[in-house]
Each structure stands twice: as structure tokens, then as C-alpha cells.
C-alpha positions in Angstrom: -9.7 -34.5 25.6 -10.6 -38.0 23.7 -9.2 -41.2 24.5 -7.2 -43.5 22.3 -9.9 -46.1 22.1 -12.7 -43.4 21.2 -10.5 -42.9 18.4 -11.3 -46.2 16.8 -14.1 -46.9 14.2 -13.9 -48.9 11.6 -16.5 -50.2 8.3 -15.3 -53.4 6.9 -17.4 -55.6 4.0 -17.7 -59.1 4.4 -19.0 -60.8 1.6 -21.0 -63.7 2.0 -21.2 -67.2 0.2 -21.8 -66.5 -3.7 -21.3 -62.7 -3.3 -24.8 -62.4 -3.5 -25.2 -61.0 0.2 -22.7 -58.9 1.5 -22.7 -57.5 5.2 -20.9 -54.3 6.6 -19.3 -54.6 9.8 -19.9 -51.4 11.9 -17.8 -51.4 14.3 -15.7 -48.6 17.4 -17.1 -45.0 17.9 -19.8 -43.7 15.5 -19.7 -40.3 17.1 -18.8 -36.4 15.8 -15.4 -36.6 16.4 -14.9 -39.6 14.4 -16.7 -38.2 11.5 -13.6 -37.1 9.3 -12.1 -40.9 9.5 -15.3 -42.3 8.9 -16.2 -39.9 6.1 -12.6 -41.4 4.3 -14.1 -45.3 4.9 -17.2 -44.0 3.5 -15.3 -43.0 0.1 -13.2 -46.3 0.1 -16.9 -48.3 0.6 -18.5 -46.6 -2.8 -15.2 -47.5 -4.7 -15.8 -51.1 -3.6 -19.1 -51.4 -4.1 -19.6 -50.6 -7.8 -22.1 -52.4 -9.5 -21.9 -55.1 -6.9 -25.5 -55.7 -6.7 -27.5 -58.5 -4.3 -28.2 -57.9 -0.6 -25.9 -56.0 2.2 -26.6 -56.1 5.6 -25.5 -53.4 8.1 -24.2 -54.8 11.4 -24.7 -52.4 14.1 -24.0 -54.9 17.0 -20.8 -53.8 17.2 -20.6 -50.5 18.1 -19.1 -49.0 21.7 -20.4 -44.9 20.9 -23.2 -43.7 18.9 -24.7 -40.4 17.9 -26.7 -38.4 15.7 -23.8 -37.6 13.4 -23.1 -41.2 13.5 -26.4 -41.7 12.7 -26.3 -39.6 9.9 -23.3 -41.2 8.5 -25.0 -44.9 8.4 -27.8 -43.4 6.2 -25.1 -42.2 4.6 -23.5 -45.6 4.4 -27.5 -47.0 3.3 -27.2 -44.5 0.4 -24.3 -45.8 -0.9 -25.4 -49.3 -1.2 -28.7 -48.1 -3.2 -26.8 -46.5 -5.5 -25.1 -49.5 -6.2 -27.9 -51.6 -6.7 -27.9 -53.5 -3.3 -30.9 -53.8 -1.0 -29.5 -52.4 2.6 -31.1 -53.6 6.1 -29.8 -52.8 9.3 -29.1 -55.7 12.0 -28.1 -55.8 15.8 -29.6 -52.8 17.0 -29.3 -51.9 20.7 -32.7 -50.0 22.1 -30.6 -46.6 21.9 -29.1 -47.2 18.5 -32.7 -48.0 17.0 -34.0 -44.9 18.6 -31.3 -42.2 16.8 -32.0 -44.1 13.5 -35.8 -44.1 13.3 -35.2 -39.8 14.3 -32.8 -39.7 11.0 -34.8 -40.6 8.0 -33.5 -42.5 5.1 -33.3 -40.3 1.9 -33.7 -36.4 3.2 -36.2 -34.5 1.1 -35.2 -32.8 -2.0 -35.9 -28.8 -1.7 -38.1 -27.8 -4.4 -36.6 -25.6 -7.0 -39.2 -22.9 -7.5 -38.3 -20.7 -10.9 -38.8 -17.2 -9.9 -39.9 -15.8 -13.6 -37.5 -13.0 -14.9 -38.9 -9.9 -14.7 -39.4 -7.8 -17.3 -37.7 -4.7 -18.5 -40.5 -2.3 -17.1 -40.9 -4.1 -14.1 -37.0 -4.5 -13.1 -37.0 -0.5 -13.7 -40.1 0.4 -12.1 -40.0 -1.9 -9.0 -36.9 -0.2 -7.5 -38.3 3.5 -8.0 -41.5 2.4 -6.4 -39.8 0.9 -3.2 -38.2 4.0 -2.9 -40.8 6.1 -3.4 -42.7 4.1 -1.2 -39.8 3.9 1.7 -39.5 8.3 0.7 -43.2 8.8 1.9 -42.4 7.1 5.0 -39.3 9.0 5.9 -41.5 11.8 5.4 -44.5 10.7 7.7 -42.0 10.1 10.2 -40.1 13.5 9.6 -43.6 15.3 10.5 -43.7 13.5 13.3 -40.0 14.2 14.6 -40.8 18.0 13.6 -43.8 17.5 16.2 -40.7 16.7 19.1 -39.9 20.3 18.5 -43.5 21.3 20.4 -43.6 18.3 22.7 -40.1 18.8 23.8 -40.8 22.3 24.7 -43.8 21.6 26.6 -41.3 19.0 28.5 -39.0 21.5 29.1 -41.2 24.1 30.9 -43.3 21.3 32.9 -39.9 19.7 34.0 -41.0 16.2 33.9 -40.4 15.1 30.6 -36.6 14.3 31.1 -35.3 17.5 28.8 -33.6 20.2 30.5 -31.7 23.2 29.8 -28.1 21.1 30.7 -28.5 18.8 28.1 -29.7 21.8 25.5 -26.3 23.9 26.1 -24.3 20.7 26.1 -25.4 20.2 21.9 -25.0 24.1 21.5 -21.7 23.6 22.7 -20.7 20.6 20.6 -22.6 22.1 17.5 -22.1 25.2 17.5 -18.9 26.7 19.4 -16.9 24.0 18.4 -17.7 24.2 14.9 -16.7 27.9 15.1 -12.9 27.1 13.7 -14.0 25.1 10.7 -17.2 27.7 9.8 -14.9 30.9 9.9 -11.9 28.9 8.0 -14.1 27.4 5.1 -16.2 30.6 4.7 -12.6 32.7 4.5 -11.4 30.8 2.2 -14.3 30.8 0.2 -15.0 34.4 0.0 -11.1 34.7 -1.1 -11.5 32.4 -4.0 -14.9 34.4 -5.2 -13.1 37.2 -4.4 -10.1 36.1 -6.8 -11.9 34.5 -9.9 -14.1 37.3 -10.2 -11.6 40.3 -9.9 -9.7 38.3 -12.7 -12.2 37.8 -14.8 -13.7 41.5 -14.6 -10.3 43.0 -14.9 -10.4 42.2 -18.8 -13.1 44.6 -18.4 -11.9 47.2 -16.2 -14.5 46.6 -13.6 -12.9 44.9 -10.6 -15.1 47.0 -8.6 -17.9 45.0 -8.9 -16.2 42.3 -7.5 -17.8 43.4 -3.9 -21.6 42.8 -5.6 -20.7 39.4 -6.3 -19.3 38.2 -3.2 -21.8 40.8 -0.9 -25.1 39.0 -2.9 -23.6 35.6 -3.8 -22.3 35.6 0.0 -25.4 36.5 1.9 -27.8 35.1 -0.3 -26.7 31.7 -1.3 -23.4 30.4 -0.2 -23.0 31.4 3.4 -26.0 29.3 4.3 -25.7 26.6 1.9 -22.0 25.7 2.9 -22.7 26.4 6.1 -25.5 23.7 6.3 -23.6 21.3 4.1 -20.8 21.3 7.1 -23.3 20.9 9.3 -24.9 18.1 7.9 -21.6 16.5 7.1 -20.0 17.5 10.9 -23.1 17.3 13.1 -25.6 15.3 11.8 -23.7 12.5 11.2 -22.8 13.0 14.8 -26.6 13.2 15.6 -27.4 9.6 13.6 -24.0 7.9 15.5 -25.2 9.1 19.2 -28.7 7.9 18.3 -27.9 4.8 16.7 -25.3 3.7 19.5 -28.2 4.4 21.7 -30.3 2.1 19.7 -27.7 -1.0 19.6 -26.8 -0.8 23.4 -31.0 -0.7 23.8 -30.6 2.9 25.6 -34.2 3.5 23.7 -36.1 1.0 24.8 -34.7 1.6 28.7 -36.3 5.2 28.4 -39.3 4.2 27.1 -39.4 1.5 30.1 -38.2 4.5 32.2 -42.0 6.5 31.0 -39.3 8.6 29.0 -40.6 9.9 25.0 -37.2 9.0 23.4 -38.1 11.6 20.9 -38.3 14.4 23.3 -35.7 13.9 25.5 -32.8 13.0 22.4 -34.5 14.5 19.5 -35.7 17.9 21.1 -32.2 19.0 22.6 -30.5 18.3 19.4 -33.2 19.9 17.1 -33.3 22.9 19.1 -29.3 23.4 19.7 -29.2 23.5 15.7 -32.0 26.0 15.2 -30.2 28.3 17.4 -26.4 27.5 16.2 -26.8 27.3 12.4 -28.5 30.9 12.1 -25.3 31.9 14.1 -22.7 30.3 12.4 -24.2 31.2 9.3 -23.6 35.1 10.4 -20.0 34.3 11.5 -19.8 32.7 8.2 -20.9 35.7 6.2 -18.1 37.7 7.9 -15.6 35.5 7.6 -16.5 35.3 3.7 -16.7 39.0 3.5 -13.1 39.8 5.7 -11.2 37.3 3.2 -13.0 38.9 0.2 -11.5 42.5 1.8 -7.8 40.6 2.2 -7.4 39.4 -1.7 -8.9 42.7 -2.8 -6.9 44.6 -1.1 -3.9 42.3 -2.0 -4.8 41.4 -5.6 -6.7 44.3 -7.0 -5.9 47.8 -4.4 -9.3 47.9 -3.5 -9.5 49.3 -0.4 -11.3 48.5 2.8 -13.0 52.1 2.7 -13.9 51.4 -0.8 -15.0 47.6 -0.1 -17.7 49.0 2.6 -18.6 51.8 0.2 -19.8 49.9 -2.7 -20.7 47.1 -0.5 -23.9 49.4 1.5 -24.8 50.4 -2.3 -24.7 46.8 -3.7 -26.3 45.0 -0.9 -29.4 45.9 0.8 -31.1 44.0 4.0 -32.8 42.3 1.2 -29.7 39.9 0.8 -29.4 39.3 4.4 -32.8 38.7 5.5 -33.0 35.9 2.7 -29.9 34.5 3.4 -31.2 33.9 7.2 -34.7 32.9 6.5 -32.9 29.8 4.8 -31.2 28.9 7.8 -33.6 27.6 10.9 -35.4 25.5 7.9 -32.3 23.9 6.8 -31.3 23.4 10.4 -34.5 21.3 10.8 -33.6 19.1 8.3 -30.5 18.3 9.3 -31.6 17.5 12.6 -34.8 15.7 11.3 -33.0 13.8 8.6 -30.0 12.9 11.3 -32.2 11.7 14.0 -34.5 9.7 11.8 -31.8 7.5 10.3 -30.1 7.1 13.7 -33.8 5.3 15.2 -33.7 3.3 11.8 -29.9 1.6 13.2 -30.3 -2.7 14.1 -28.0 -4.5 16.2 -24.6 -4.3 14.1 -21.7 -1.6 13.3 -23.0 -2.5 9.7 -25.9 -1.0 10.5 -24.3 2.1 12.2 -21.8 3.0 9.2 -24.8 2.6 6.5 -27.3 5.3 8.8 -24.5 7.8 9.0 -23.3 7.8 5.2 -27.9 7.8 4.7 -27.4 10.3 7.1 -24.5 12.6 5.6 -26.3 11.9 1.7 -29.6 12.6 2.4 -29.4 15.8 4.3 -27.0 17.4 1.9 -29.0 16.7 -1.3 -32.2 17.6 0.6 -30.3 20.8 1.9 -29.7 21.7 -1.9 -33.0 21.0 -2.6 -34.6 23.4 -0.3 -32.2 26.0 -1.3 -33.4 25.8 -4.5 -36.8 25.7 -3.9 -36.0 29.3 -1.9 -34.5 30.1 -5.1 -37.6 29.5 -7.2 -39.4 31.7 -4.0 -37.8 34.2 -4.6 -37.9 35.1 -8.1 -41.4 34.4 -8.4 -42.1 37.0 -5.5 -39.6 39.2 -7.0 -37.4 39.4 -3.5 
């Protein structure tokens, strides 16, 4: 706590025979917690010395506490009188007081004000598509090296030593995969539903609800079972993924394996990557039926199509074609999910800034790559005629 008397400074102006020489009584505790006070004699001192001109002498012999802040504050004090046109020189100087002063120098430096030229209208376009270009070719070198985990962490897992282990491999099925079961089968039900009921309104004007059951069979298998499925994936556990990672990151988990003789890719990457090539492909089947039983409840409901008729036209409409190609989609979208995810997680600094921005990167980039790759299979697939 301060004492009363530390409490005291004072500035006072003498002025001397003629007004040509003024001095400037210093006096109390020049120190930080004085510095408000002193900042409001300060003020007073510029209104008093405007346009005074002559000489003014700074009398430091009287001062009881002294420190770099009240240092500062008597160059301050120095600055003043210059600006008024006096010539300022400091007096009575203990060994201690002269020391501070001669570290604090009398006018401080003006930063240089460097123009940064405008940039054009090409440049202010093309610069941010290049950084990102530049920033995508990276993400991809890394991602072909986080695909390489998938081998590394396998040859880990049957030597034993490299940390990864079958535990820690059913643990991520379980999170993934059976406890995404709920949300897969009520999304894909719903889904095949609403197919199911657009398109048997729309064909009735044409007397040819039947063909409801080739629209949902071939738009189920070979597009939207996997698609949505990987989009709830991406959105449910890969942003899971980049969280576990990045928390990892922040606490400096990472850095403890690698002192450990640990691959942090192998053992956190591998178990994770390897859960969701085995769980989408499944939940992507479980997704298809659950399509395919609500498209049999509306049609049934909405239009008396029957189960028995539903399976008939359905085994005419849809060959193993559809299926296989629906499937073939799914352990490649599963790897970039869990690429995608587990990149942006190692990418995480030190704040919960940091964390929130990975996951949304995270949840973004893996759905729009996701769509991507399903429409590159599209494009496959036509060209090849399959």
C-alpha cells in the first residue's frame, strides 16, 4: 500500500529577476504511481508557459523518489519548455537521478512513415488467388504424406512398437461408426421418403408412379447414400478428428510423443484413418436401406405401391452396377475426411481461436472436396459408360 507522504509531488515555476530565467522546482515522489497527478501539473505547466521565452532551469535537488516513469515525465516536462521557446537545463542532480536521465533520451525518435504503394487492380485480385493456390499445393503435399500414415501405421500395428494398437482402432470405430448409426439411418429415411414423395407426385400427372422405385433405387445407390453419408461424416466426425488433434496440439501432447520416439502421425492419424475406411462403407450400406425402407413406407402410404411390387421393379431397375459404384465412392471419400480432418487439426497454435477456425477449415473443406470427388466419379463414369 503507498504512504501519505509518497503521495506528494509537486512542479512549481519560479520566475527569476526580469522573467528572463525561470526555474521549475521538482519536488516529492517522481515515481509510477504519482504519474496521473503529475501528468495534471504537467497540463497546468504548458498553459503557463506560453510564449514565455528566456531560460528555465529544472531543479532536481529536491526530489525524495525517482524512477524511470518519472524520468520519462521530466523529458516530458523539457519538451514543454522547447515548445515554448525556452532553453531547458537540468540542475541538482543526485548520482542516481543523473543515471535514469542520461538512459531516457531527450526527444524520442520519430517512426518513419513508409507509404506502402496501392496496389493495383490485377495485383489486389491476383495476389490472394496465388496465396491460396500456393497454401492449396501445400495442403496437398502434406495430404500425400498423411495418406502414407495409412502404410506406416499398419506396419506399426503388426510390429507392436510403434504405439498403434487394436484398442485404440475399435475405440474410433465405436465413436465413428456405431454411434453415428441413429443419425445415418434417420437422415437416409427421411431422405428416401422425400424422393420417394416429390417423384410419385410429379409422375402421377403422368400415370407412372411406378417408376418412382428407379429413381430412388439409382439416385439412392449411386449418388446420394454416399454423398450424404460423407457429408455427415465430415460434418460429425471430422470435425471431431481436427478438435482431438488440435487440443492435442495446444496442451503440447504432440511434441511429448515425438520426445516419447512416438510418429504422431501413426499413432493419432492411423487409428482414425483406418476406423473411417472401415465405418463409412458401412454406414453407407445401412444408409441405402434406410433410404430404400422409407421410400417402401410413403409408397405404400401415398401411392399403394406395394412392398412386393417395390422389390419387383426394384431387381429390374437396379442392377449390381448401382451398387458397386455407389461403394467404390466410399473408402475414397473416407480418406479425405480423415486426411482433410487431421491435417487442419496439426495446423492448430496455442489459442481456442485457433481451434474454432481448424474445425469450421475442417467441416468446409472436406464437404466441398467430398462433392468434388463425387463429381469427378461422376464424369468416371459416363465416360467409361458404367
Amino acid at each position: 500500500m503507498q504512504n501519505a507522504d509518497e503521495s506528494k509531488a509537486s512542479l512549481t515555476v519560479e520566475t527569476g529577476d526580469g522573467g528572463t530565467a525561470s526555474t521549475l522546482c521538482l519536488r516529492g515522489y517522481w515515481t509510477v504511481r504519482n504519474a496521473r497527478l503529475l501528468s495534471g501539473e504537467i497540463d497546468r505547466l504548458r498553459d503557463s508557459l506560453q510564449g514565455a521565452g528566456g531560460t528555465a532551469v529544472l531543479d532536481l535537488s529536491q526530489l525524495e523518489g525517482f524512477d524511470t516513469a518519472g524520468a520519462w515525465m521530466v523529458r516530458e516536462v523539457q519538451a514543454e519548455c522547447v515548445a515554448a521557446g525556452m532553453e531547458a537545463t537540468l540542475s541538482g542532480m543526485e548520482r542516481r537521478v543523473a543515471d535514469l536521465m542520461e538512459a531516457i533520451p531527450e526527444t524520442l525518435p520519430e517512426p518513419e512513415k513508409v507509404s506502402q504503394p496501392r496496389p493495383s487492380l490485377t495485383e489486389a485480385v491476383l495476389d490472394p488467388v496465388g496465396k491460396s493456390a500456393v497454401a492449396g499445393a501445400r495442403d496437398v503435399y502434406r495430404g500425400v504424406g498423411f495418406f502414407g500414415a495409412l502404410f506406416l501405421g499398419v506396419k506399426a500395428l503388426l510390429s507392436r512398437g510403434g504405439g498403434v494398437n487394436m484398442a485404440a482402432i475399435t475405440a474410433q470405430l465405436d465413436h465413428m461408426g456405431v454411434r453415428a448409426v441413429p443419425i445415418i439411418a434417420l437422415m437416409s429415411f427421411l431422405v428416401g421418403a422425400i424422393i420417394a414423395q416429390q417423384g410419385a407426385f410429379q409422375l402421377s400427372y403422368f400415370g407412372a408412379e411406378l417408376f418412382v422405385v428407379d429413381l430412388v433405387g439409382i439416385l439412392q445407390l449411386r449418388e446420394i447414400g454416399v454423398l450424404l453419408t460423407a457429408i455427415m461424416i465430415a460434418g460429425r466426425s471430422g470435425s471431431a478428428i481436427t478438435a482431438e488433434i488440435g487440443a492435442m496440439r495446444m496442451r503440447e501432447e504432440i511434441d511429448a510423443l515425438r520426445v516419447m520416439g512416438f510418429d504422431p502421425v501413426s499413432v493419432l492419424v492411423f487409428p482414425r484413418m483406418l476406423a473411417l475406411l472401415i465405418a463409412l462403407p458401412l454406414l453407407t450400406i445401412l444408409a441405402n436401406f434406410s433410404a430404400l425402407l422409407g421410400a417402401v413406407v410413403i409408397l405404400d402410404v401415398y401411392s399403394g405401391i406395394t412392398l412386393e411390387t417395390f422389390m419387383q421393379r426394384f431387381h429390374e431397375a437396379v442392377d449390381m452396377a448401382d451398387v458397386i459404384s455407389g461403394m467404390l465412392k466410399a473408402p475414397v471419400m473416407a480418406l479425405i475426411i480423415a486426411i482433410i480432418a487431421s491435417l487442419e487439426g496439426m495446423k492448430v497454435g496455442g489459442s481456442a481461436e485457433s481451434l474454432g477456425q481448424k474445425v469450421t477449415a475442417s467441416v468446409v473443406k472436406s464437404i466441398f472436396v467430398v462433392i468434388l470427388a463425387d463429381g469427378i466419379f461422376a464424369i468416371f463414369y459416363a465416360a467409361i459408360n458404367y
